[in-house]
C-alpha positions as CSV (number, residue, x, y, z in Angstrom):
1,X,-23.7,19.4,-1.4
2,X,-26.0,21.1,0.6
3,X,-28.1,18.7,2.6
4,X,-31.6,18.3,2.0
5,X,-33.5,14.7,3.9
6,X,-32.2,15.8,7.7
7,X,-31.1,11.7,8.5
8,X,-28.3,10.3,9.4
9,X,-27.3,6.4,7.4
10,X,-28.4,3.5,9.2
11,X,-26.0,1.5,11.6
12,X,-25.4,-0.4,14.5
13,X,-26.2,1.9,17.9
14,X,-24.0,0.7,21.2
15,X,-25.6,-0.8,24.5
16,X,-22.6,1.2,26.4
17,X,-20.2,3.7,26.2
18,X,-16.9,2.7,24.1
19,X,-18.3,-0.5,22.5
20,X,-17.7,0.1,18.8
21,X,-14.4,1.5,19.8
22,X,-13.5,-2.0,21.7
23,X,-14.8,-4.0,19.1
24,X,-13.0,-1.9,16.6
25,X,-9.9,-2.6,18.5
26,X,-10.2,-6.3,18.8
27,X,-10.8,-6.6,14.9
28,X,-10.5,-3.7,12.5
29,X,-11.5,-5.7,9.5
30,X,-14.6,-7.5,10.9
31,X,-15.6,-4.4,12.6
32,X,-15.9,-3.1,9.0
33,X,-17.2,-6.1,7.9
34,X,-20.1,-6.0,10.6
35,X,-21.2,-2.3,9.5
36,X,-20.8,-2.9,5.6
37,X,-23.6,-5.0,6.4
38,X,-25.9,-2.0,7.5
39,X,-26.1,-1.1,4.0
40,X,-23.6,0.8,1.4
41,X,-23.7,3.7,3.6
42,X,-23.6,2.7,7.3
43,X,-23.0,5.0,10.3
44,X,-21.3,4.9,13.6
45,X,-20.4,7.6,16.3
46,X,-17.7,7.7,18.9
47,X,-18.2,10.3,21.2
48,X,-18.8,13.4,19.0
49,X,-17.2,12.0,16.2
50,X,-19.5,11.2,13.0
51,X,-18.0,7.6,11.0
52,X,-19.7,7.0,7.9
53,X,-18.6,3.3,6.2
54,X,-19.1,3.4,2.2
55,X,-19.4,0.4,0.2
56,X,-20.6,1.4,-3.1
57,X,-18.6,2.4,-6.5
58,X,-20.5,5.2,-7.1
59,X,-20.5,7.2,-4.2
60,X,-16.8,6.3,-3.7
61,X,-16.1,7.8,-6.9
62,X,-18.3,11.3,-5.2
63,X,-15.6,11.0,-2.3
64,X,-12.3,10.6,-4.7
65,X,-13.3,12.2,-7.7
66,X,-16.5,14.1,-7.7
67,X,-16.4,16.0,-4.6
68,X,-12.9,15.3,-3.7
69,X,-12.5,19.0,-2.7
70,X,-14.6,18.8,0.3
71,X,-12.7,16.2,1.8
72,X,-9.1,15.9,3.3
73,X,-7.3,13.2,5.1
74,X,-8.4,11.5,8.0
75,X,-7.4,10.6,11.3
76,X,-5.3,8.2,10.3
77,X,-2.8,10.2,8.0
78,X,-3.1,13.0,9.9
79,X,-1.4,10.8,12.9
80,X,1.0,9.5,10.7
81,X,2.3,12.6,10.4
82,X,4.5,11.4,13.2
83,X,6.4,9.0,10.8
84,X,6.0,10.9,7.9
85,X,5.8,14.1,8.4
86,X,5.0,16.3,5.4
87,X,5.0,14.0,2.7
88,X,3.2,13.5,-0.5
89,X,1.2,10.7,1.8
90,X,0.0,12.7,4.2
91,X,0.5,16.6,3.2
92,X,-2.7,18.7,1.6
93,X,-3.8,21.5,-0.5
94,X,-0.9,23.3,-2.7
95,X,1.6,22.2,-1.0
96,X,0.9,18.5,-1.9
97,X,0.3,19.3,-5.6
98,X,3.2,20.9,-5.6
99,X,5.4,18.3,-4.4
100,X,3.2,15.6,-6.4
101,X,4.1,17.6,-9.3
102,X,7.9,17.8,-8.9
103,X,7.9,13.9,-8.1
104,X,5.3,12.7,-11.0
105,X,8.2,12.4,-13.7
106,X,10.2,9.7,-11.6
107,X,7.4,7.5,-12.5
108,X,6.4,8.4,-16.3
109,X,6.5,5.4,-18.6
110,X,10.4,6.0,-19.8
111,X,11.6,6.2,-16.2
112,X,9.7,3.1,-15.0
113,X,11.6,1.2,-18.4
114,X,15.0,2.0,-17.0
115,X,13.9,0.9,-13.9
116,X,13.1,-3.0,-15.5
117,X,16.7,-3.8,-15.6
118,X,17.3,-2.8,-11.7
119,X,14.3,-4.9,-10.8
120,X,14.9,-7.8,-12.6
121,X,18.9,-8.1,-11.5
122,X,17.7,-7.3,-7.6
123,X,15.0,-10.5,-8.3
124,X,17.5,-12.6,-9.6
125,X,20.2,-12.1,-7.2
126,X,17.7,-13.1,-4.1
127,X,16.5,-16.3,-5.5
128,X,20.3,-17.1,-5.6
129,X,20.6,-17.2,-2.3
130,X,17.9,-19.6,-1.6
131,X,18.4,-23.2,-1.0
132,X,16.3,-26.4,-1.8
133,X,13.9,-27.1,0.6
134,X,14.5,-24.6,3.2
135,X,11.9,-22.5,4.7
136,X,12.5,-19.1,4.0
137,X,10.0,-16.3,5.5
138,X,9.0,-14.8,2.4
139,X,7.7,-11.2,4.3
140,X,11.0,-11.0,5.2
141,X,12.6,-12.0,1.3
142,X,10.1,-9.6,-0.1
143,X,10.8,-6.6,2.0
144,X,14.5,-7.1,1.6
145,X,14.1,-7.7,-2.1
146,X,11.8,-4.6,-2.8
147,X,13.5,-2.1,-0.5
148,X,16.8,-2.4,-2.4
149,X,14.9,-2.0,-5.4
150,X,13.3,1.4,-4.0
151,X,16.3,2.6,-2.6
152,X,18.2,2.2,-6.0
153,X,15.8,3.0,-9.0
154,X,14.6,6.2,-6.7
155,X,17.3,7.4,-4.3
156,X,20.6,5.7,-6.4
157,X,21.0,4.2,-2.9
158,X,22.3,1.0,-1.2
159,X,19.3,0.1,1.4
160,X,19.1,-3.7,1.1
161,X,21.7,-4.7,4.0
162,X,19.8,-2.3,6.0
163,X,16.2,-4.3,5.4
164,X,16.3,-6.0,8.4
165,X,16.8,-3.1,10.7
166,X,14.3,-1.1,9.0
167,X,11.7,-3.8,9.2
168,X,12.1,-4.1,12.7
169,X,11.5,-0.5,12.9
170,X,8.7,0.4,10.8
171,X,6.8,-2.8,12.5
172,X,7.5,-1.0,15.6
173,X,6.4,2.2,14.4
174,X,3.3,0.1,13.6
175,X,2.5,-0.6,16.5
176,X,2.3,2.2,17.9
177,X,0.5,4.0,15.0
178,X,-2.4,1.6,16.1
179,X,-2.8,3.0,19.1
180,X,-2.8,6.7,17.3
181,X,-5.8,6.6,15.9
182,X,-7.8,5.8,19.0
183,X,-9.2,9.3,20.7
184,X,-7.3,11.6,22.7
185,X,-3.8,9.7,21.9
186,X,-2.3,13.1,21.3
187,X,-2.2,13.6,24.7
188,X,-0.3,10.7,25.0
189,X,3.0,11.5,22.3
190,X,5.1,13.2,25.1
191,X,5.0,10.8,28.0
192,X,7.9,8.5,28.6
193,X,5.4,5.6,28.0
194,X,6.9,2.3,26.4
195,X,5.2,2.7,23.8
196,X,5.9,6.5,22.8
197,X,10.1,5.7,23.5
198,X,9.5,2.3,21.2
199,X,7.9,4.7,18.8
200,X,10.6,7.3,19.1
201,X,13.4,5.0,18.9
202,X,12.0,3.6,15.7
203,X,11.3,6.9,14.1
204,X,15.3,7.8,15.4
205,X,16.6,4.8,13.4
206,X,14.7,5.5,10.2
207,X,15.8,8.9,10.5
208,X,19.1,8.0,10.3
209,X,19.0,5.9,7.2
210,X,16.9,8.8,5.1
211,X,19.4,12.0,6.4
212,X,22.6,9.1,5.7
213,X,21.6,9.4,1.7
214,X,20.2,12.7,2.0
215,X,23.9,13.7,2.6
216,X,26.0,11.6,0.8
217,X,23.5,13.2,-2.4
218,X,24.6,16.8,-1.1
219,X,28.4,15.6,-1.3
220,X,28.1,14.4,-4.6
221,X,26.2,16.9,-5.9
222,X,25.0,16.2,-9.7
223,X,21.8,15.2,-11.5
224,X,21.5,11.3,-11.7
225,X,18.2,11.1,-13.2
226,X,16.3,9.9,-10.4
227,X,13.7,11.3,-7.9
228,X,16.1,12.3,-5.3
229,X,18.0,14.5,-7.6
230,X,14.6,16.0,-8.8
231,X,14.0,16.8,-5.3
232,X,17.0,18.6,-4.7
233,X,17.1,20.6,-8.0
234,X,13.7,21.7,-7.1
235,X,12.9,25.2,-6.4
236,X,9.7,26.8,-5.2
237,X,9.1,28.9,-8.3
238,X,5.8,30.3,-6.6
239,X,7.2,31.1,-2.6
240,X,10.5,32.3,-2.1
241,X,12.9,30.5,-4.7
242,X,14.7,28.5,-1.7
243,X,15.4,24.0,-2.4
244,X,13.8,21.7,-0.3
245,X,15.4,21.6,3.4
246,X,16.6,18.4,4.7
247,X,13.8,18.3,6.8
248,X,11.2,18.6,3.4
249,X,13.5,15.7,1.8
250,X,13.6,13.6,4.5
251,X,10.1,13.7,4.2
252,X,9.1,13.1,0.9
253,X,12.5,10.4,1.0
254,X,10.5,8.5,4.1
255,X,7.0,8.6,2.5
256,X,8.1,7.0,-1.2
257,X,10.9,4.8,0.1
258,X,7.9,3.2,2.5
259,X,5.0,3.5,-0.4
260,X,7.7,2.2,-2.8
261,X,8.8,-1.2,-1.1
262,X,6.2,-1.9,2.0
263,X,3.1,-2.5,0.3
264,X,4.3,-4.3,-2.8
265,X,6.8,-6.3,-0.3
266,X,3.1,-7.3,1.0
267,X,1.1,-7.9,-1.9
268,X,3.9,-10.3,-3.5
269,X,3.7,-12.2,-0.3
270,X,0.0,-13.0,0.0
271,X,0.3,-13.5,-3.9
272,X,3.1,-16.2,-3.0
273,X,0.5,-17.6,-0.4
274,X,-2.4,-17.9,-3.1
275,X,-0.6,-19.1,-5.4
276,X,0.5,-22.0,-2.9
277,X,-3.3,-22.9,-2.2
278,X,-4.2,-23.0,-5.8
279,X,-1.5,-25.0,-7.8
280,X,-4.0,-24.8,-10.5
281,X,-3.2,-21.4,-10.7
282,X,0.2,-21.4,-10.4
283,X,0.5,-24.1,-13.3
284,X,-0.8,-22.0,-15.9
285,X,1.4,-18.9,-14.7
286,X,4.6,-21.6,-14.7
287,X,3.1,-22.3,-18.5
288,X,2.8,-18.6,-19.3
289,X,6.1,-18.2,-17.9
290,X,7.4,-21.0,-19.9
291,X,5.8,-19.8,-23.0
292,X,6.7,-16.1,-23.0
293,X,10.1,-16.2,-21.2
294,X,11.8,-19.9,-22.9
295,X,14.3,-19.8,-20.1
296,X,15.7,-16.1,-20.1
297,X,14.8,-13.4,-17.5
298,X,12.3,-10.7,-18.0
299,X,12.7,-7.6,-19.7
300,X,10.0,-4.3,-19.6
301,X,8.1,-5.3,-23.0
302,X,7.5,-8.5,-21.3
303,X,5.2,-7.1,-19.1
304,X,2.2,-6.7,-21.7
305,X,2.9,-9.7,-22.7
306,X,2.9,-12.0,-19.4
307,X,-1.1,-11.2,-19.0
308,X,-2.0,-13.9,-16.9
309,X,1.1,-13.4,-14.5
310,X,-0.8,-9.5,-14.7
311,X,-4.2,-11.3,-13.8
312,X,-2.4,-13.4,-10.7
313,X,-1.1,-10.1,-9.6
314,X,-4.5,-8.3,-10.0
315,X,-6.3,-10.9,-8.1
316,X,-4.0,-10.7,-5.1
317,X,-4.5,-7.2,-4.6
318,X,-7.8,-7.5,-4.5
319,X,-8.6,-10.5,-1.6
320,X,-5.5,-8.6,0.2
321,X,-4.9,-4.7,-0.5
322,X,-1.8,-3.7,0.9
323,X,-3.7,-0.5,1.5
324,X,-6.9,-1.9,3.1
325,X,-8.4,1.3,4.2
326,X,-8.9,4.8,3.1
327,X,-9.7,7.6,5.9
328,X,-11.2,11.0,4.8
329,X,-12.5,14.2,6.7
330,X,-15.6,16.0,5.5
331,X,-14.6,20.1,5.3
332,X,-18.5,20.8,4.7
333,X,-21.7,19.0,5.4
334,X,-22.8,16.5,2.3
335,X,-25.6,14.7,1.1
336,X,-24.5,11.4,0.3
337,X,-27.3,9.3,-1.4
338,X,-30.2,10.0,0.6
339,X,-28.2,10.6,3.9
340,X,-26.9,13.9,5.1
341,X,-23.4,13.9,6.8
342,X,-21.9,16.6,9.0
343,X,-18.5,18.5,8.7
344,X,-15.9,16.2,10.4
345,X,-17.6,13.3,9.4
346,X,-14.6,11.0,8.6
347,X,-15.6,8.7,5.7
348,X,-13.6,5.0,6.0
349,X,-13.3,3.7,2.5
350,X,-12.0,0.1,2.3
351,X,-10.7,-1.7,-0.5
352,X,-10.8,-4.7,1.6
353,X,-14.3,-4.9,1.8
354,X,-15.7,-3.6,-1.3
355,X,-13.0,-5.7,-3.2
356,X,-14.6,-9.1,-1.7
357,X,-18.4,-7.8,-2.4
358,X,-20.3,-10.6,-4.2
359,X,-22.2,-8.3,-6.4
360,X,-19.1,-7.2,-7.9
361,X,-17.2,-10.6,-7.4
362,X,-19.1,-13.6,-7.2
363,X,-17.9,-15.8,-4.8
364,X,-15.3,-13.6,-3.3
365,X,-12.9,-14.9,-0.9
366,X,-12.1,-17.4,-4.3
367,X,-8.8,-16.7,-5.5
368,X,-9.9,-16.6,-9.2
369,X,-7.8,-14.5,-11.9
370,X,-9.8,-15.0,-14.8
371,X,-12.0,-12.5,-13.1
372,X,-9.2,-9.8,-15.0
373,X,-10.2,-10.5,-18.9
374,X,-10.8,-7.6,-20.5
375,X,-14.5,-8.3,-20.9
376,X,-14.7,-9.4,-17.1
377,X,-13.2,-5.9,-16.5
378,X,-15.1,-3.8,-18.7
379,X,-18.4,-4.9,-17.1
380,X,-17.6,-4.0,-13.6
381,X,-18.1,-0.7,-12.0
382,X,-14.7,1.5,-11.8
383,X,-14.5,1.6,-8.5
384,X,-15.4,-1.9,-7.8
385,X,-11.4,-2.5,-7.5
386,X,-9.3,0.5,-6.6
387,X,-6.2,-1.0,-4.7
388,X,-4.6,1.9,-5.2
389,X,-7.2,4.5,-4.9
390,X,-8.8,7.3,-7.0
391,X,-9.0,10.6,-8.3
392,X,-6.3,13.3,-7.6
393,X,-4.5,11.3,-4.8
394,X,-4.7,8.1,-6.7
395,X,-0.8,6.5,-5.9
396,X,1.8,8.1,-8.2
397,X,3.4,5.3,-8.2
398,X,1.1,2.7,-9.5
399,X,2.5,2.0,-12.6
400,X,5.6,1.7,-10.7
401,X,4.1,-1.3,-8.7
402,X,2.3,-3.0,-11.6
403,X,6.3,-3.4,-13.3
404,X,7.7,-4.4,-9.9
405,X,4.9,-7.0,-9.5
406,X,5.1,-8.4,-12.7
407,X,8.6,-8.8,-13.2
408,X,9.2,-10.3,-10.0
409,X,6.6,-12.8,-9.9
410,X,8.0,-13.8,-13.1
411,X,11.7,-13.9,-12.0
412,X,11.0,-15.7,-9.3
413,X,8.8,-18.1,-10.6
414,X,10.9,-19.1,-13.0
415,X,12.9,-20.9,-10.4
416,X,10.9,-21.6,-7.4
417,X,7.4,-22.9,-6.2
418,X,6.9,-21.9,-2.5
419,X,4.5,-23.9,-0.3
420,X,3.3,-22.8,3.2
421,X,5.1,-23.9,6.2
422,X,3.3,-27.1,8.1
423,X,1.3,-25.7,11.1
424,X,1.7,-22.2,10.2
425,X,-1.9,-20.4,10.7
426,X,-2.0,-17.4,8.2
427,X,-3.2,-14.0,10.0
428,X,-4.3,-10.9,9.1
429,X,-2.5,-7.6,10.3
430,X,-4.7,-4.3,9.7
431,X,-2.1,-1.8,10.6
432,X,-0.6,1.0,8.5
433,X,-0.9,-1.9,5.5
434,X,-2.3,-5.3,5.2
435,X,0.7,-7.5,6.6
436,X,0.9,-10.9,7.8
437,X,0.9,-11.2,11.2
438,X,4.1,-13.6,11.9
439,X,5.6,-13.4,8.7
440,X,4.8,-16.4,6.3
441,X,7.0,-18.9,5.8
442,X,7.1,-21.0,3.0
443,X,9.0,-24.3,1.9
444,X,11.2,-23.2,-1.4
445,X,11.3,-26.3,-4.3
446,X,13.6,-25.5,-6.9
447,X,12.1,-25.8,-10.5
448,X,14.3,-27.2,-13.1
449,X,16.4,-24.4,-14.6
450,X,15.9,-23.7,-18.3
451,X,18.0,-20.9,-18.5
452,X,20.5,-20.8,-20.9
């Protein structure tokens, strides 16, 4: 770790004060875009502060895995401590492992079985309610449909009717978490500004949804299997033997239920989208459907065995990662390759952009899921693709969202083909995830029903 070549990575140098930080603003993604092409390490400064862009598997495994001690979260978690406070998201050191490990058995293998059922009956109750030929906003479908399924397998709670109001508030929450991560906003979080009461009124509504279960868990008190109820029963066996406090619940409560519903509400969206713009595609996962399902809804063992509805799902998250960027803070200086990097360099990782590199993915922006064979996958480098991250902080629930993604893509597509709104232009939204900008709404075609 201990630098040795005294020079800094290569990158774009501005002809006046503030003008990566403008161009930033305009467009996050083509920002990154601009200094991935500087090279696999490429630098940037803003003010004082030392950016370092990585597009390379190998020294993305350093950060994750290899040297992952030396590095904490950056800016960008550490401001969304406003939302989330001390969650497994955004918390470090101890504390995080030890919250990490008291939530990891909620999503071993066995829990994420039982889950199936939940999954599938929430799937096949929303495509119920939709009608032939009507445009539906499928953003909107999605994050209703996921966030009951969150709230039930994990908190044994009834969220779905709220889905709306909690949309509305987490976009606004968004909003204003963009302009957190610009410099100096913390001067900013206790002025009356529109933006801070927007923020505040959000984070007030959330709130009340997360302490509304929180209590009606503490006046039912019993174990129901479930993460909640781990959470409670929980005691800190190495401090001073006291539970979680609301406060700590209501954290680790607002970071899953988000983690848990948001970003899969997002990648089954853009997967509906591709799958729209490639009927090819979507023929041979109506087929596979066909073939593996003859008519009846998914159960959990069908989830090996619907591999190319797995592919499908795989090749969405990698043109559109719900998280699109990964922010890190250097403890120590590094060497990184043949570049030496400062303490408080923050290192931007992005899925985005290494995920649509041609010399991992030839001809990247196709949508192309025979790029997931086993052989395909075996040749690539590991961190080539890693939607969901690495190393120690890799997303405990990934299995979780594999299931989720599966089973729902195949309960829905059972029944319905989507197709894209006329005139609708499809946006990108780099906020907190990679959402649609104006929702996406789609024309729903009923398939004929071959359930028995």
């Amino acid at each position: 770790m201990k630098p040795s070549t005294n020079r800094l990575p290569p990158g774009p140098r501005a002809r006046y004060p503030g003008q990566h930080l403008v161009a930033f603003a305009r467009d996050r993604l083509g920002f990154l875009r601009h200094l991935s092409a500087h090279g696999d390490v490429a630098h940037v400064q803003f003010g004082n502060q030392h950016f370092a862009i990585i597009n390379n598997p190998d020294y993305t495994r350093q950060i994750l895995v290899t040297d992952n001690r030396n590095f904490t979260k950056g800016r960008g978690l550490e401001r969304a401590k406003l939302l989330l406070g001390e969650g497994l998201l955004t918390s470090e050191g101890a504390f995080h492992l030890r919250q990490r490990r008291l939530a990891q058995p909620a999503f071993h293998r066995e829990r994420i079985d039982a889950y199936a059922r939940v999954m599938v009956d929430h799937a096949a109750r929303a495509r119920e309610r939709w009608v032939d030929g009507a445009i539906v906003d499928i953003h909107q479908e999605m994050t209703r449909l996921t966030l009951g399924i969150a709230g039930k397998t994990l908190f044994d709670a009834d969220v779905e009717g709220e889905s709306r109001e909690i949309g509305e508030s987490l976009t606004a929450a968004f909003d204003v978490f963009n302009l957190a991560l610009f410099p100096f906003s913390e001067l900013l979080d206790h002025l009356p500004l529109p933006w801070t009461l927007r923020f505040k009124a959000a984070r007030r509504r959330l709130d009340s949804t997360i302490y509304r279960i929180i209590a009606e868990r503490r006046a039912r008190a019993g174990d129901r299997g479930d993460l909640l109820s781990m959470l409670m029963a929980a005691q800190d066996t190495e401090g001073d033997g006291g539970r979680m406090t609301d406060t700590q619940l209501r954290d680790e409560i607002m970071t899953i239920l988000l983690a848990g519903y948001e970003t899969t509400a997002n990648a089954l969206t853009w997967t509906a989208y591709l799958l729209s713009q490639n009927p090819e595609a979507e023929s041979r996962l109506l087929d596979e459907l066909n073939c593996v399902l003859d008519g009846r809804l998914p159960v959990m063992a069908d989830v090996q065995r619907l591999s190319y509805t797995r592919m499908v799902f795989a090749e969405s998250l990698r043109l559109y990662p719900p998280a699109w960027v990964l922010g890190y803070r250097a403890i120590k200086a590094f060497t990184l390759a043949d570049y030496d990097l400062p303490a408080r360099t923050i290192l931007i990782i992005s899925p985005f952009i290494t995920q649509r590199d041609a010399r991992y993915f030839p001809d990247p922006e196709r949508f192309n899921p025979d790029r997931w064979t086993h052989k395909a996958v075996a040749e690539r480098p590991r961190f080539a693709y890693f939607p969901f991250g690495g190393g120690p902080r890799q997303c405990i629930g990934e299995q979780f969202a594999w299931a989720e993604g599966i089973l729902l893509l195949a309960t829905i597509g059972q029944r319905w083909r989507l197709r894209l709104a006329p005139e609708h232009a499809v946006a990108l939204d780099p906020s907190f995830t990679l959402r649609p900008r104006g929702g996406m709404p789609m024309i729903t075609h009923l398939r004929p029903s071959r359930l028995s």
